[in-house]
C-alpha positions in Angstrom: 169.4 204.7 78.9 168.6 206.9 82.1 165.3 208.3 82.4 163.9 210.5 85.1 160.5 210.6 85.9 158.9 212.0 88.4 157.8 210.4 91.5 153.7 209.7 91.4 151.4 210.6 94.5 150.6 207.3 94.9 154.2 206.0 95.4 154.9 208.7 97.8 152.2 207.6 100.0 153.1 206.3 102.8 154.2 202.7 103.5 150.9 201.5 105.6 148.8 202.6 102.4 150.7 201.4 99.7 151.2 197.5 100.2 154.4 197.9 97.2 156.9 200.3 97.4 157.8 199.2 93.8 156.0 196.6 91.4 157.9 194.0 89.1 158.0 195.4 85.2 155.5 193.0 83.3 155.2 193.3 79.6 153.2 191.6 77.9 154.9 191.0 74.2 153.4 189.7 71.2 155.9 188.6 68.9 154.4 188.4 65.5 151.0 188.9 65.1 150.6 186.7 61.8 152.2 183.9 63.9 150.9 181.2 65.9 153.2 181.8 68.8 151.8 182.8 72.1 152.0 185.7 74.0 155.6 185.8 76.2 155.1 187.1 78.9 158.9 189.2 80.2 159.8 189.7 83.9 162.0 192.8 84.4 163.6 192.4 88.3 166.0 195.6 87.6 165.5 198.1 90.0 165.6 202.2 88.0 166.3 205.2 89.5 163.0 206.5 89.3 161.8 203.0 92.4 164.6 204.3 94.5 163.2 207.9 94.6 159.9 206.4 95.0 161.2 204.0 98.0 162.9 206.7 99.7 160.4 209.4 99.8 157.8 206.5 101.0 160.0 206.1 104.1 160.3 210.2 105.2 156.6 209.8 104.6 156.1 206.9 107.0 158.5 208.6 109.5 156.6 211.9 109.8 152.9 209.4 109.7 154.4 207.7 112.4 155.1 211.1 114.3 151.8 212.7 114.1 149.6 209.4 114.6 151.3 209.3 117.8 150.6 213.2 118.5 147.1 212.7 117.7 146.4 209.0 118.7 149.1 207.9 121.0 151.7 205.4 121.3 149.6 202.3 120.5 148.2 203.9 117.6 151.7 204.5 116.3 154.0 201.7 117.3 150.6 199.1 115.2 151.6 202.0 112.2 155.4 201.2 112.7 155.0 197.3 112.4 153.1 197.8 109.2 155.8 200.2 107.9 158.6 198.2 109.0 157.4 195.1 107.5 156.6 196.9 104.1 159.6 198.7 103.7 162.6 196.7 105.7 163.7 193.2 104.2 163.7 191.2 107.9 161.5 188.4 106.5 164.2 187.9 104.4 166.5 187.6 107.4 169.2 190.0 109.3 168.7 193.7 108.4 171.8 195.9 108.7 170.4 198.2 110.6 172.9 200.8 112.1 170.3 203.8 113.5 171.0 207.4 114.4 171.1 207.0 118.1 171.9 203.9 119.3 175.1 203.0 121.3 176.7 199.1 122.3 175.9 196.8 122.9 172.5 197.7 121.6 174.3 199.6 118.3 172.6 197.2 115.8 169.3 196.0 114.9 169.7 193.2 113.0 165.8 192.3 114.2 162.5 193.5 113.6 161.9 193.7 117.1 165.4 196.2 117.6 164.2 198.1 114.7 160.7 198.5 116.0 162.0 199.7 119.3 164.4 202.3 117.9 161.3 203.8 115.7 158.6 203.8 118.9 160.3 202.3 122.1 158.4 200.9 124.7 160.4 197.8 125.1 162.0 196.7 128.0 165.0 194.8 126.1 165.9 198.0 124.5 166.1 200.2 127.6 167.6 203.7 126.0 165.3 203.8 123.7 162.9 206.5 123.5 161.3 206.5 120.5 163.3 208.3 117.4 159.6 208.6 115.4 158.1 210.2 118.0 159.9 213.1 118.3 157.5 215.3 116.6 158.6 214.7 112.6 157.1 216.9 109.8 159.0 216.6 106.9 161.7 214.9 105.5 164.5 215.9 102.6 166.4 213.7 101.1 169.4 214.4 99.4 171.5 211.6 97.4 175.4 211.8 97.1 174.8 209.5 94.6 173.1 206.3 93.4 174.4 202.5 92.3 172.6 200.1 90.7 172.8 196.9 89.7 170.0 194.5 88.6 167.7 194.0 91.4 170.1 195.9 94.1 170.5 199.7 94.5 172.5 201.4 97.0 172.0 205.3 97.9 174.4 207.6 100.4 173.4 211.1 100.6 171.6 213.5 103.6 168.5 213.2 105.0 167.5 216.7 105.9 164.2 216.2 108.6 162.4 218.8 110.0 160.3 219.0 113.6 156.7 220.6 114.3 159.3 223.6 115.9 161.1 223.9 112.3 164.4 222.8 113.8 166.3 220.5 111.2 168.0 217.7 112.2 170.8 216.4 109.4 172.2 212.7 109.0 174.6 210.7 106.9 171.9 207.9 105.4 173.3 205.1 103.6 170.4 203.0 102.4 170.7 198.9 100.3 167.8 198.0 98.4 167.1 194.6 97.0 163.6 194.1 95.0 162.1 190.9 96.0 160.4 188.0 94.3 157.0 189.9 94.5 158.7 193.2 93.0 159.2 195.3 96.0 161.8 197.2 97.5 163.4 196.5 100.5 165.6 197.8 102.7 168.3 195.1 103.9 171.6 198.0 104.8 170.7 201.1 106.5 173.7 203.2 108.0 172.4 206.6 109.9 174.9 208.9 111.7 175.5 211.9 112.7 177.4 213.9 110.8 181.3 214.6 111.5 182.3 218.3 113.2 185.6 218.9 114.4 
């Protein structure tokens, strides 16, 4: 059965205040009150619809933290925000991210690494020359727009737009493919992320 519920503040927070994107269904059960048998306690790992919203949202949030802590901090305020966000939302202590960004070109396209993803969101690292900092450029909201979701157990995949807006009101639109794998503690991460331009001929 599909439910749709709507998407509590608290998950929509960003990433640096929410330690879990998503937590691991618990329940409790017991079986027969008149029976000696002890509570059971069920583990649920299966992602729903309603923890992809929630994950997705949490990362336009973190974007457009990232962006204003940085016009109203600086850079070292922002880039310490990006680590935190990066390492609650992306699955790279899991091991390689797919990572494809926006703006990136070879041999630097990829960022299977924390440290390439961290670069593309703040720059200010000398391995990754051409980068410049893609959540600094002055984000104030993000729309997000599925295509369509899959799910299967404890992976979900989404494609759609992500629709986000500057402090000028310009809107910048990108094809975002997004994989998400709920860990072992029940949270969401992001382990595929494909971001491109979209197509004109």
């Amino acid at each position: 059965m599909r439910i749709n519920l709507s998407v509590t503040a608290a998950a929509m927070a960003f990433l640096a205040a929410t330690p879990s994107i998503a937590q691991a269904q618990v329940n409790n059960i017991i079986l027969n009150s008149n029976s000696s048998t002890p509570s059971t306690s069920v583990v649920n790992m299966t992602i729903t619809e309603s923890e992809v919203l929630a994950a997705q949202k949490a990362w336009g949030d973190a974007l457009v933290a990232i962006s204003t802590t940085y016009d109203q901090k600086g850079k070292a305020a922002a880039k310490a925000l990006a680590e935190q966000i990066i390492d609650q939302a992306y699955g790279y202590q899991m091991g390689a991210v797919l990572f494809k960004p926006t703006l990136t070109e070879a041999p630097q396209t990829f960022r299977t690494t924390r440290e390439g993803a961290l670069a593309y969101f703040v720059g200010d690292d000398s391995s990754f020359p051409n980068d410049t900092g893609f959540a600094l450029k002055g984000w104030r909201k993000v729309e997000i727009r599925n295509a369509g979701i899959f799910i299967v157990g404890n992976v979900a995949t989404t494609m759609g737009n992500v629709l986000i807006t500057d402090k000028t009101g310009k809107v910048t639109t990108v094809d975002k493919t997004w994989k998400f794998i709920k860990d072992d503690n029940g949270k969401l991460r992001i382990v595929v992320h494909h971001s491109s331009l979209p197509y004109k001929n």
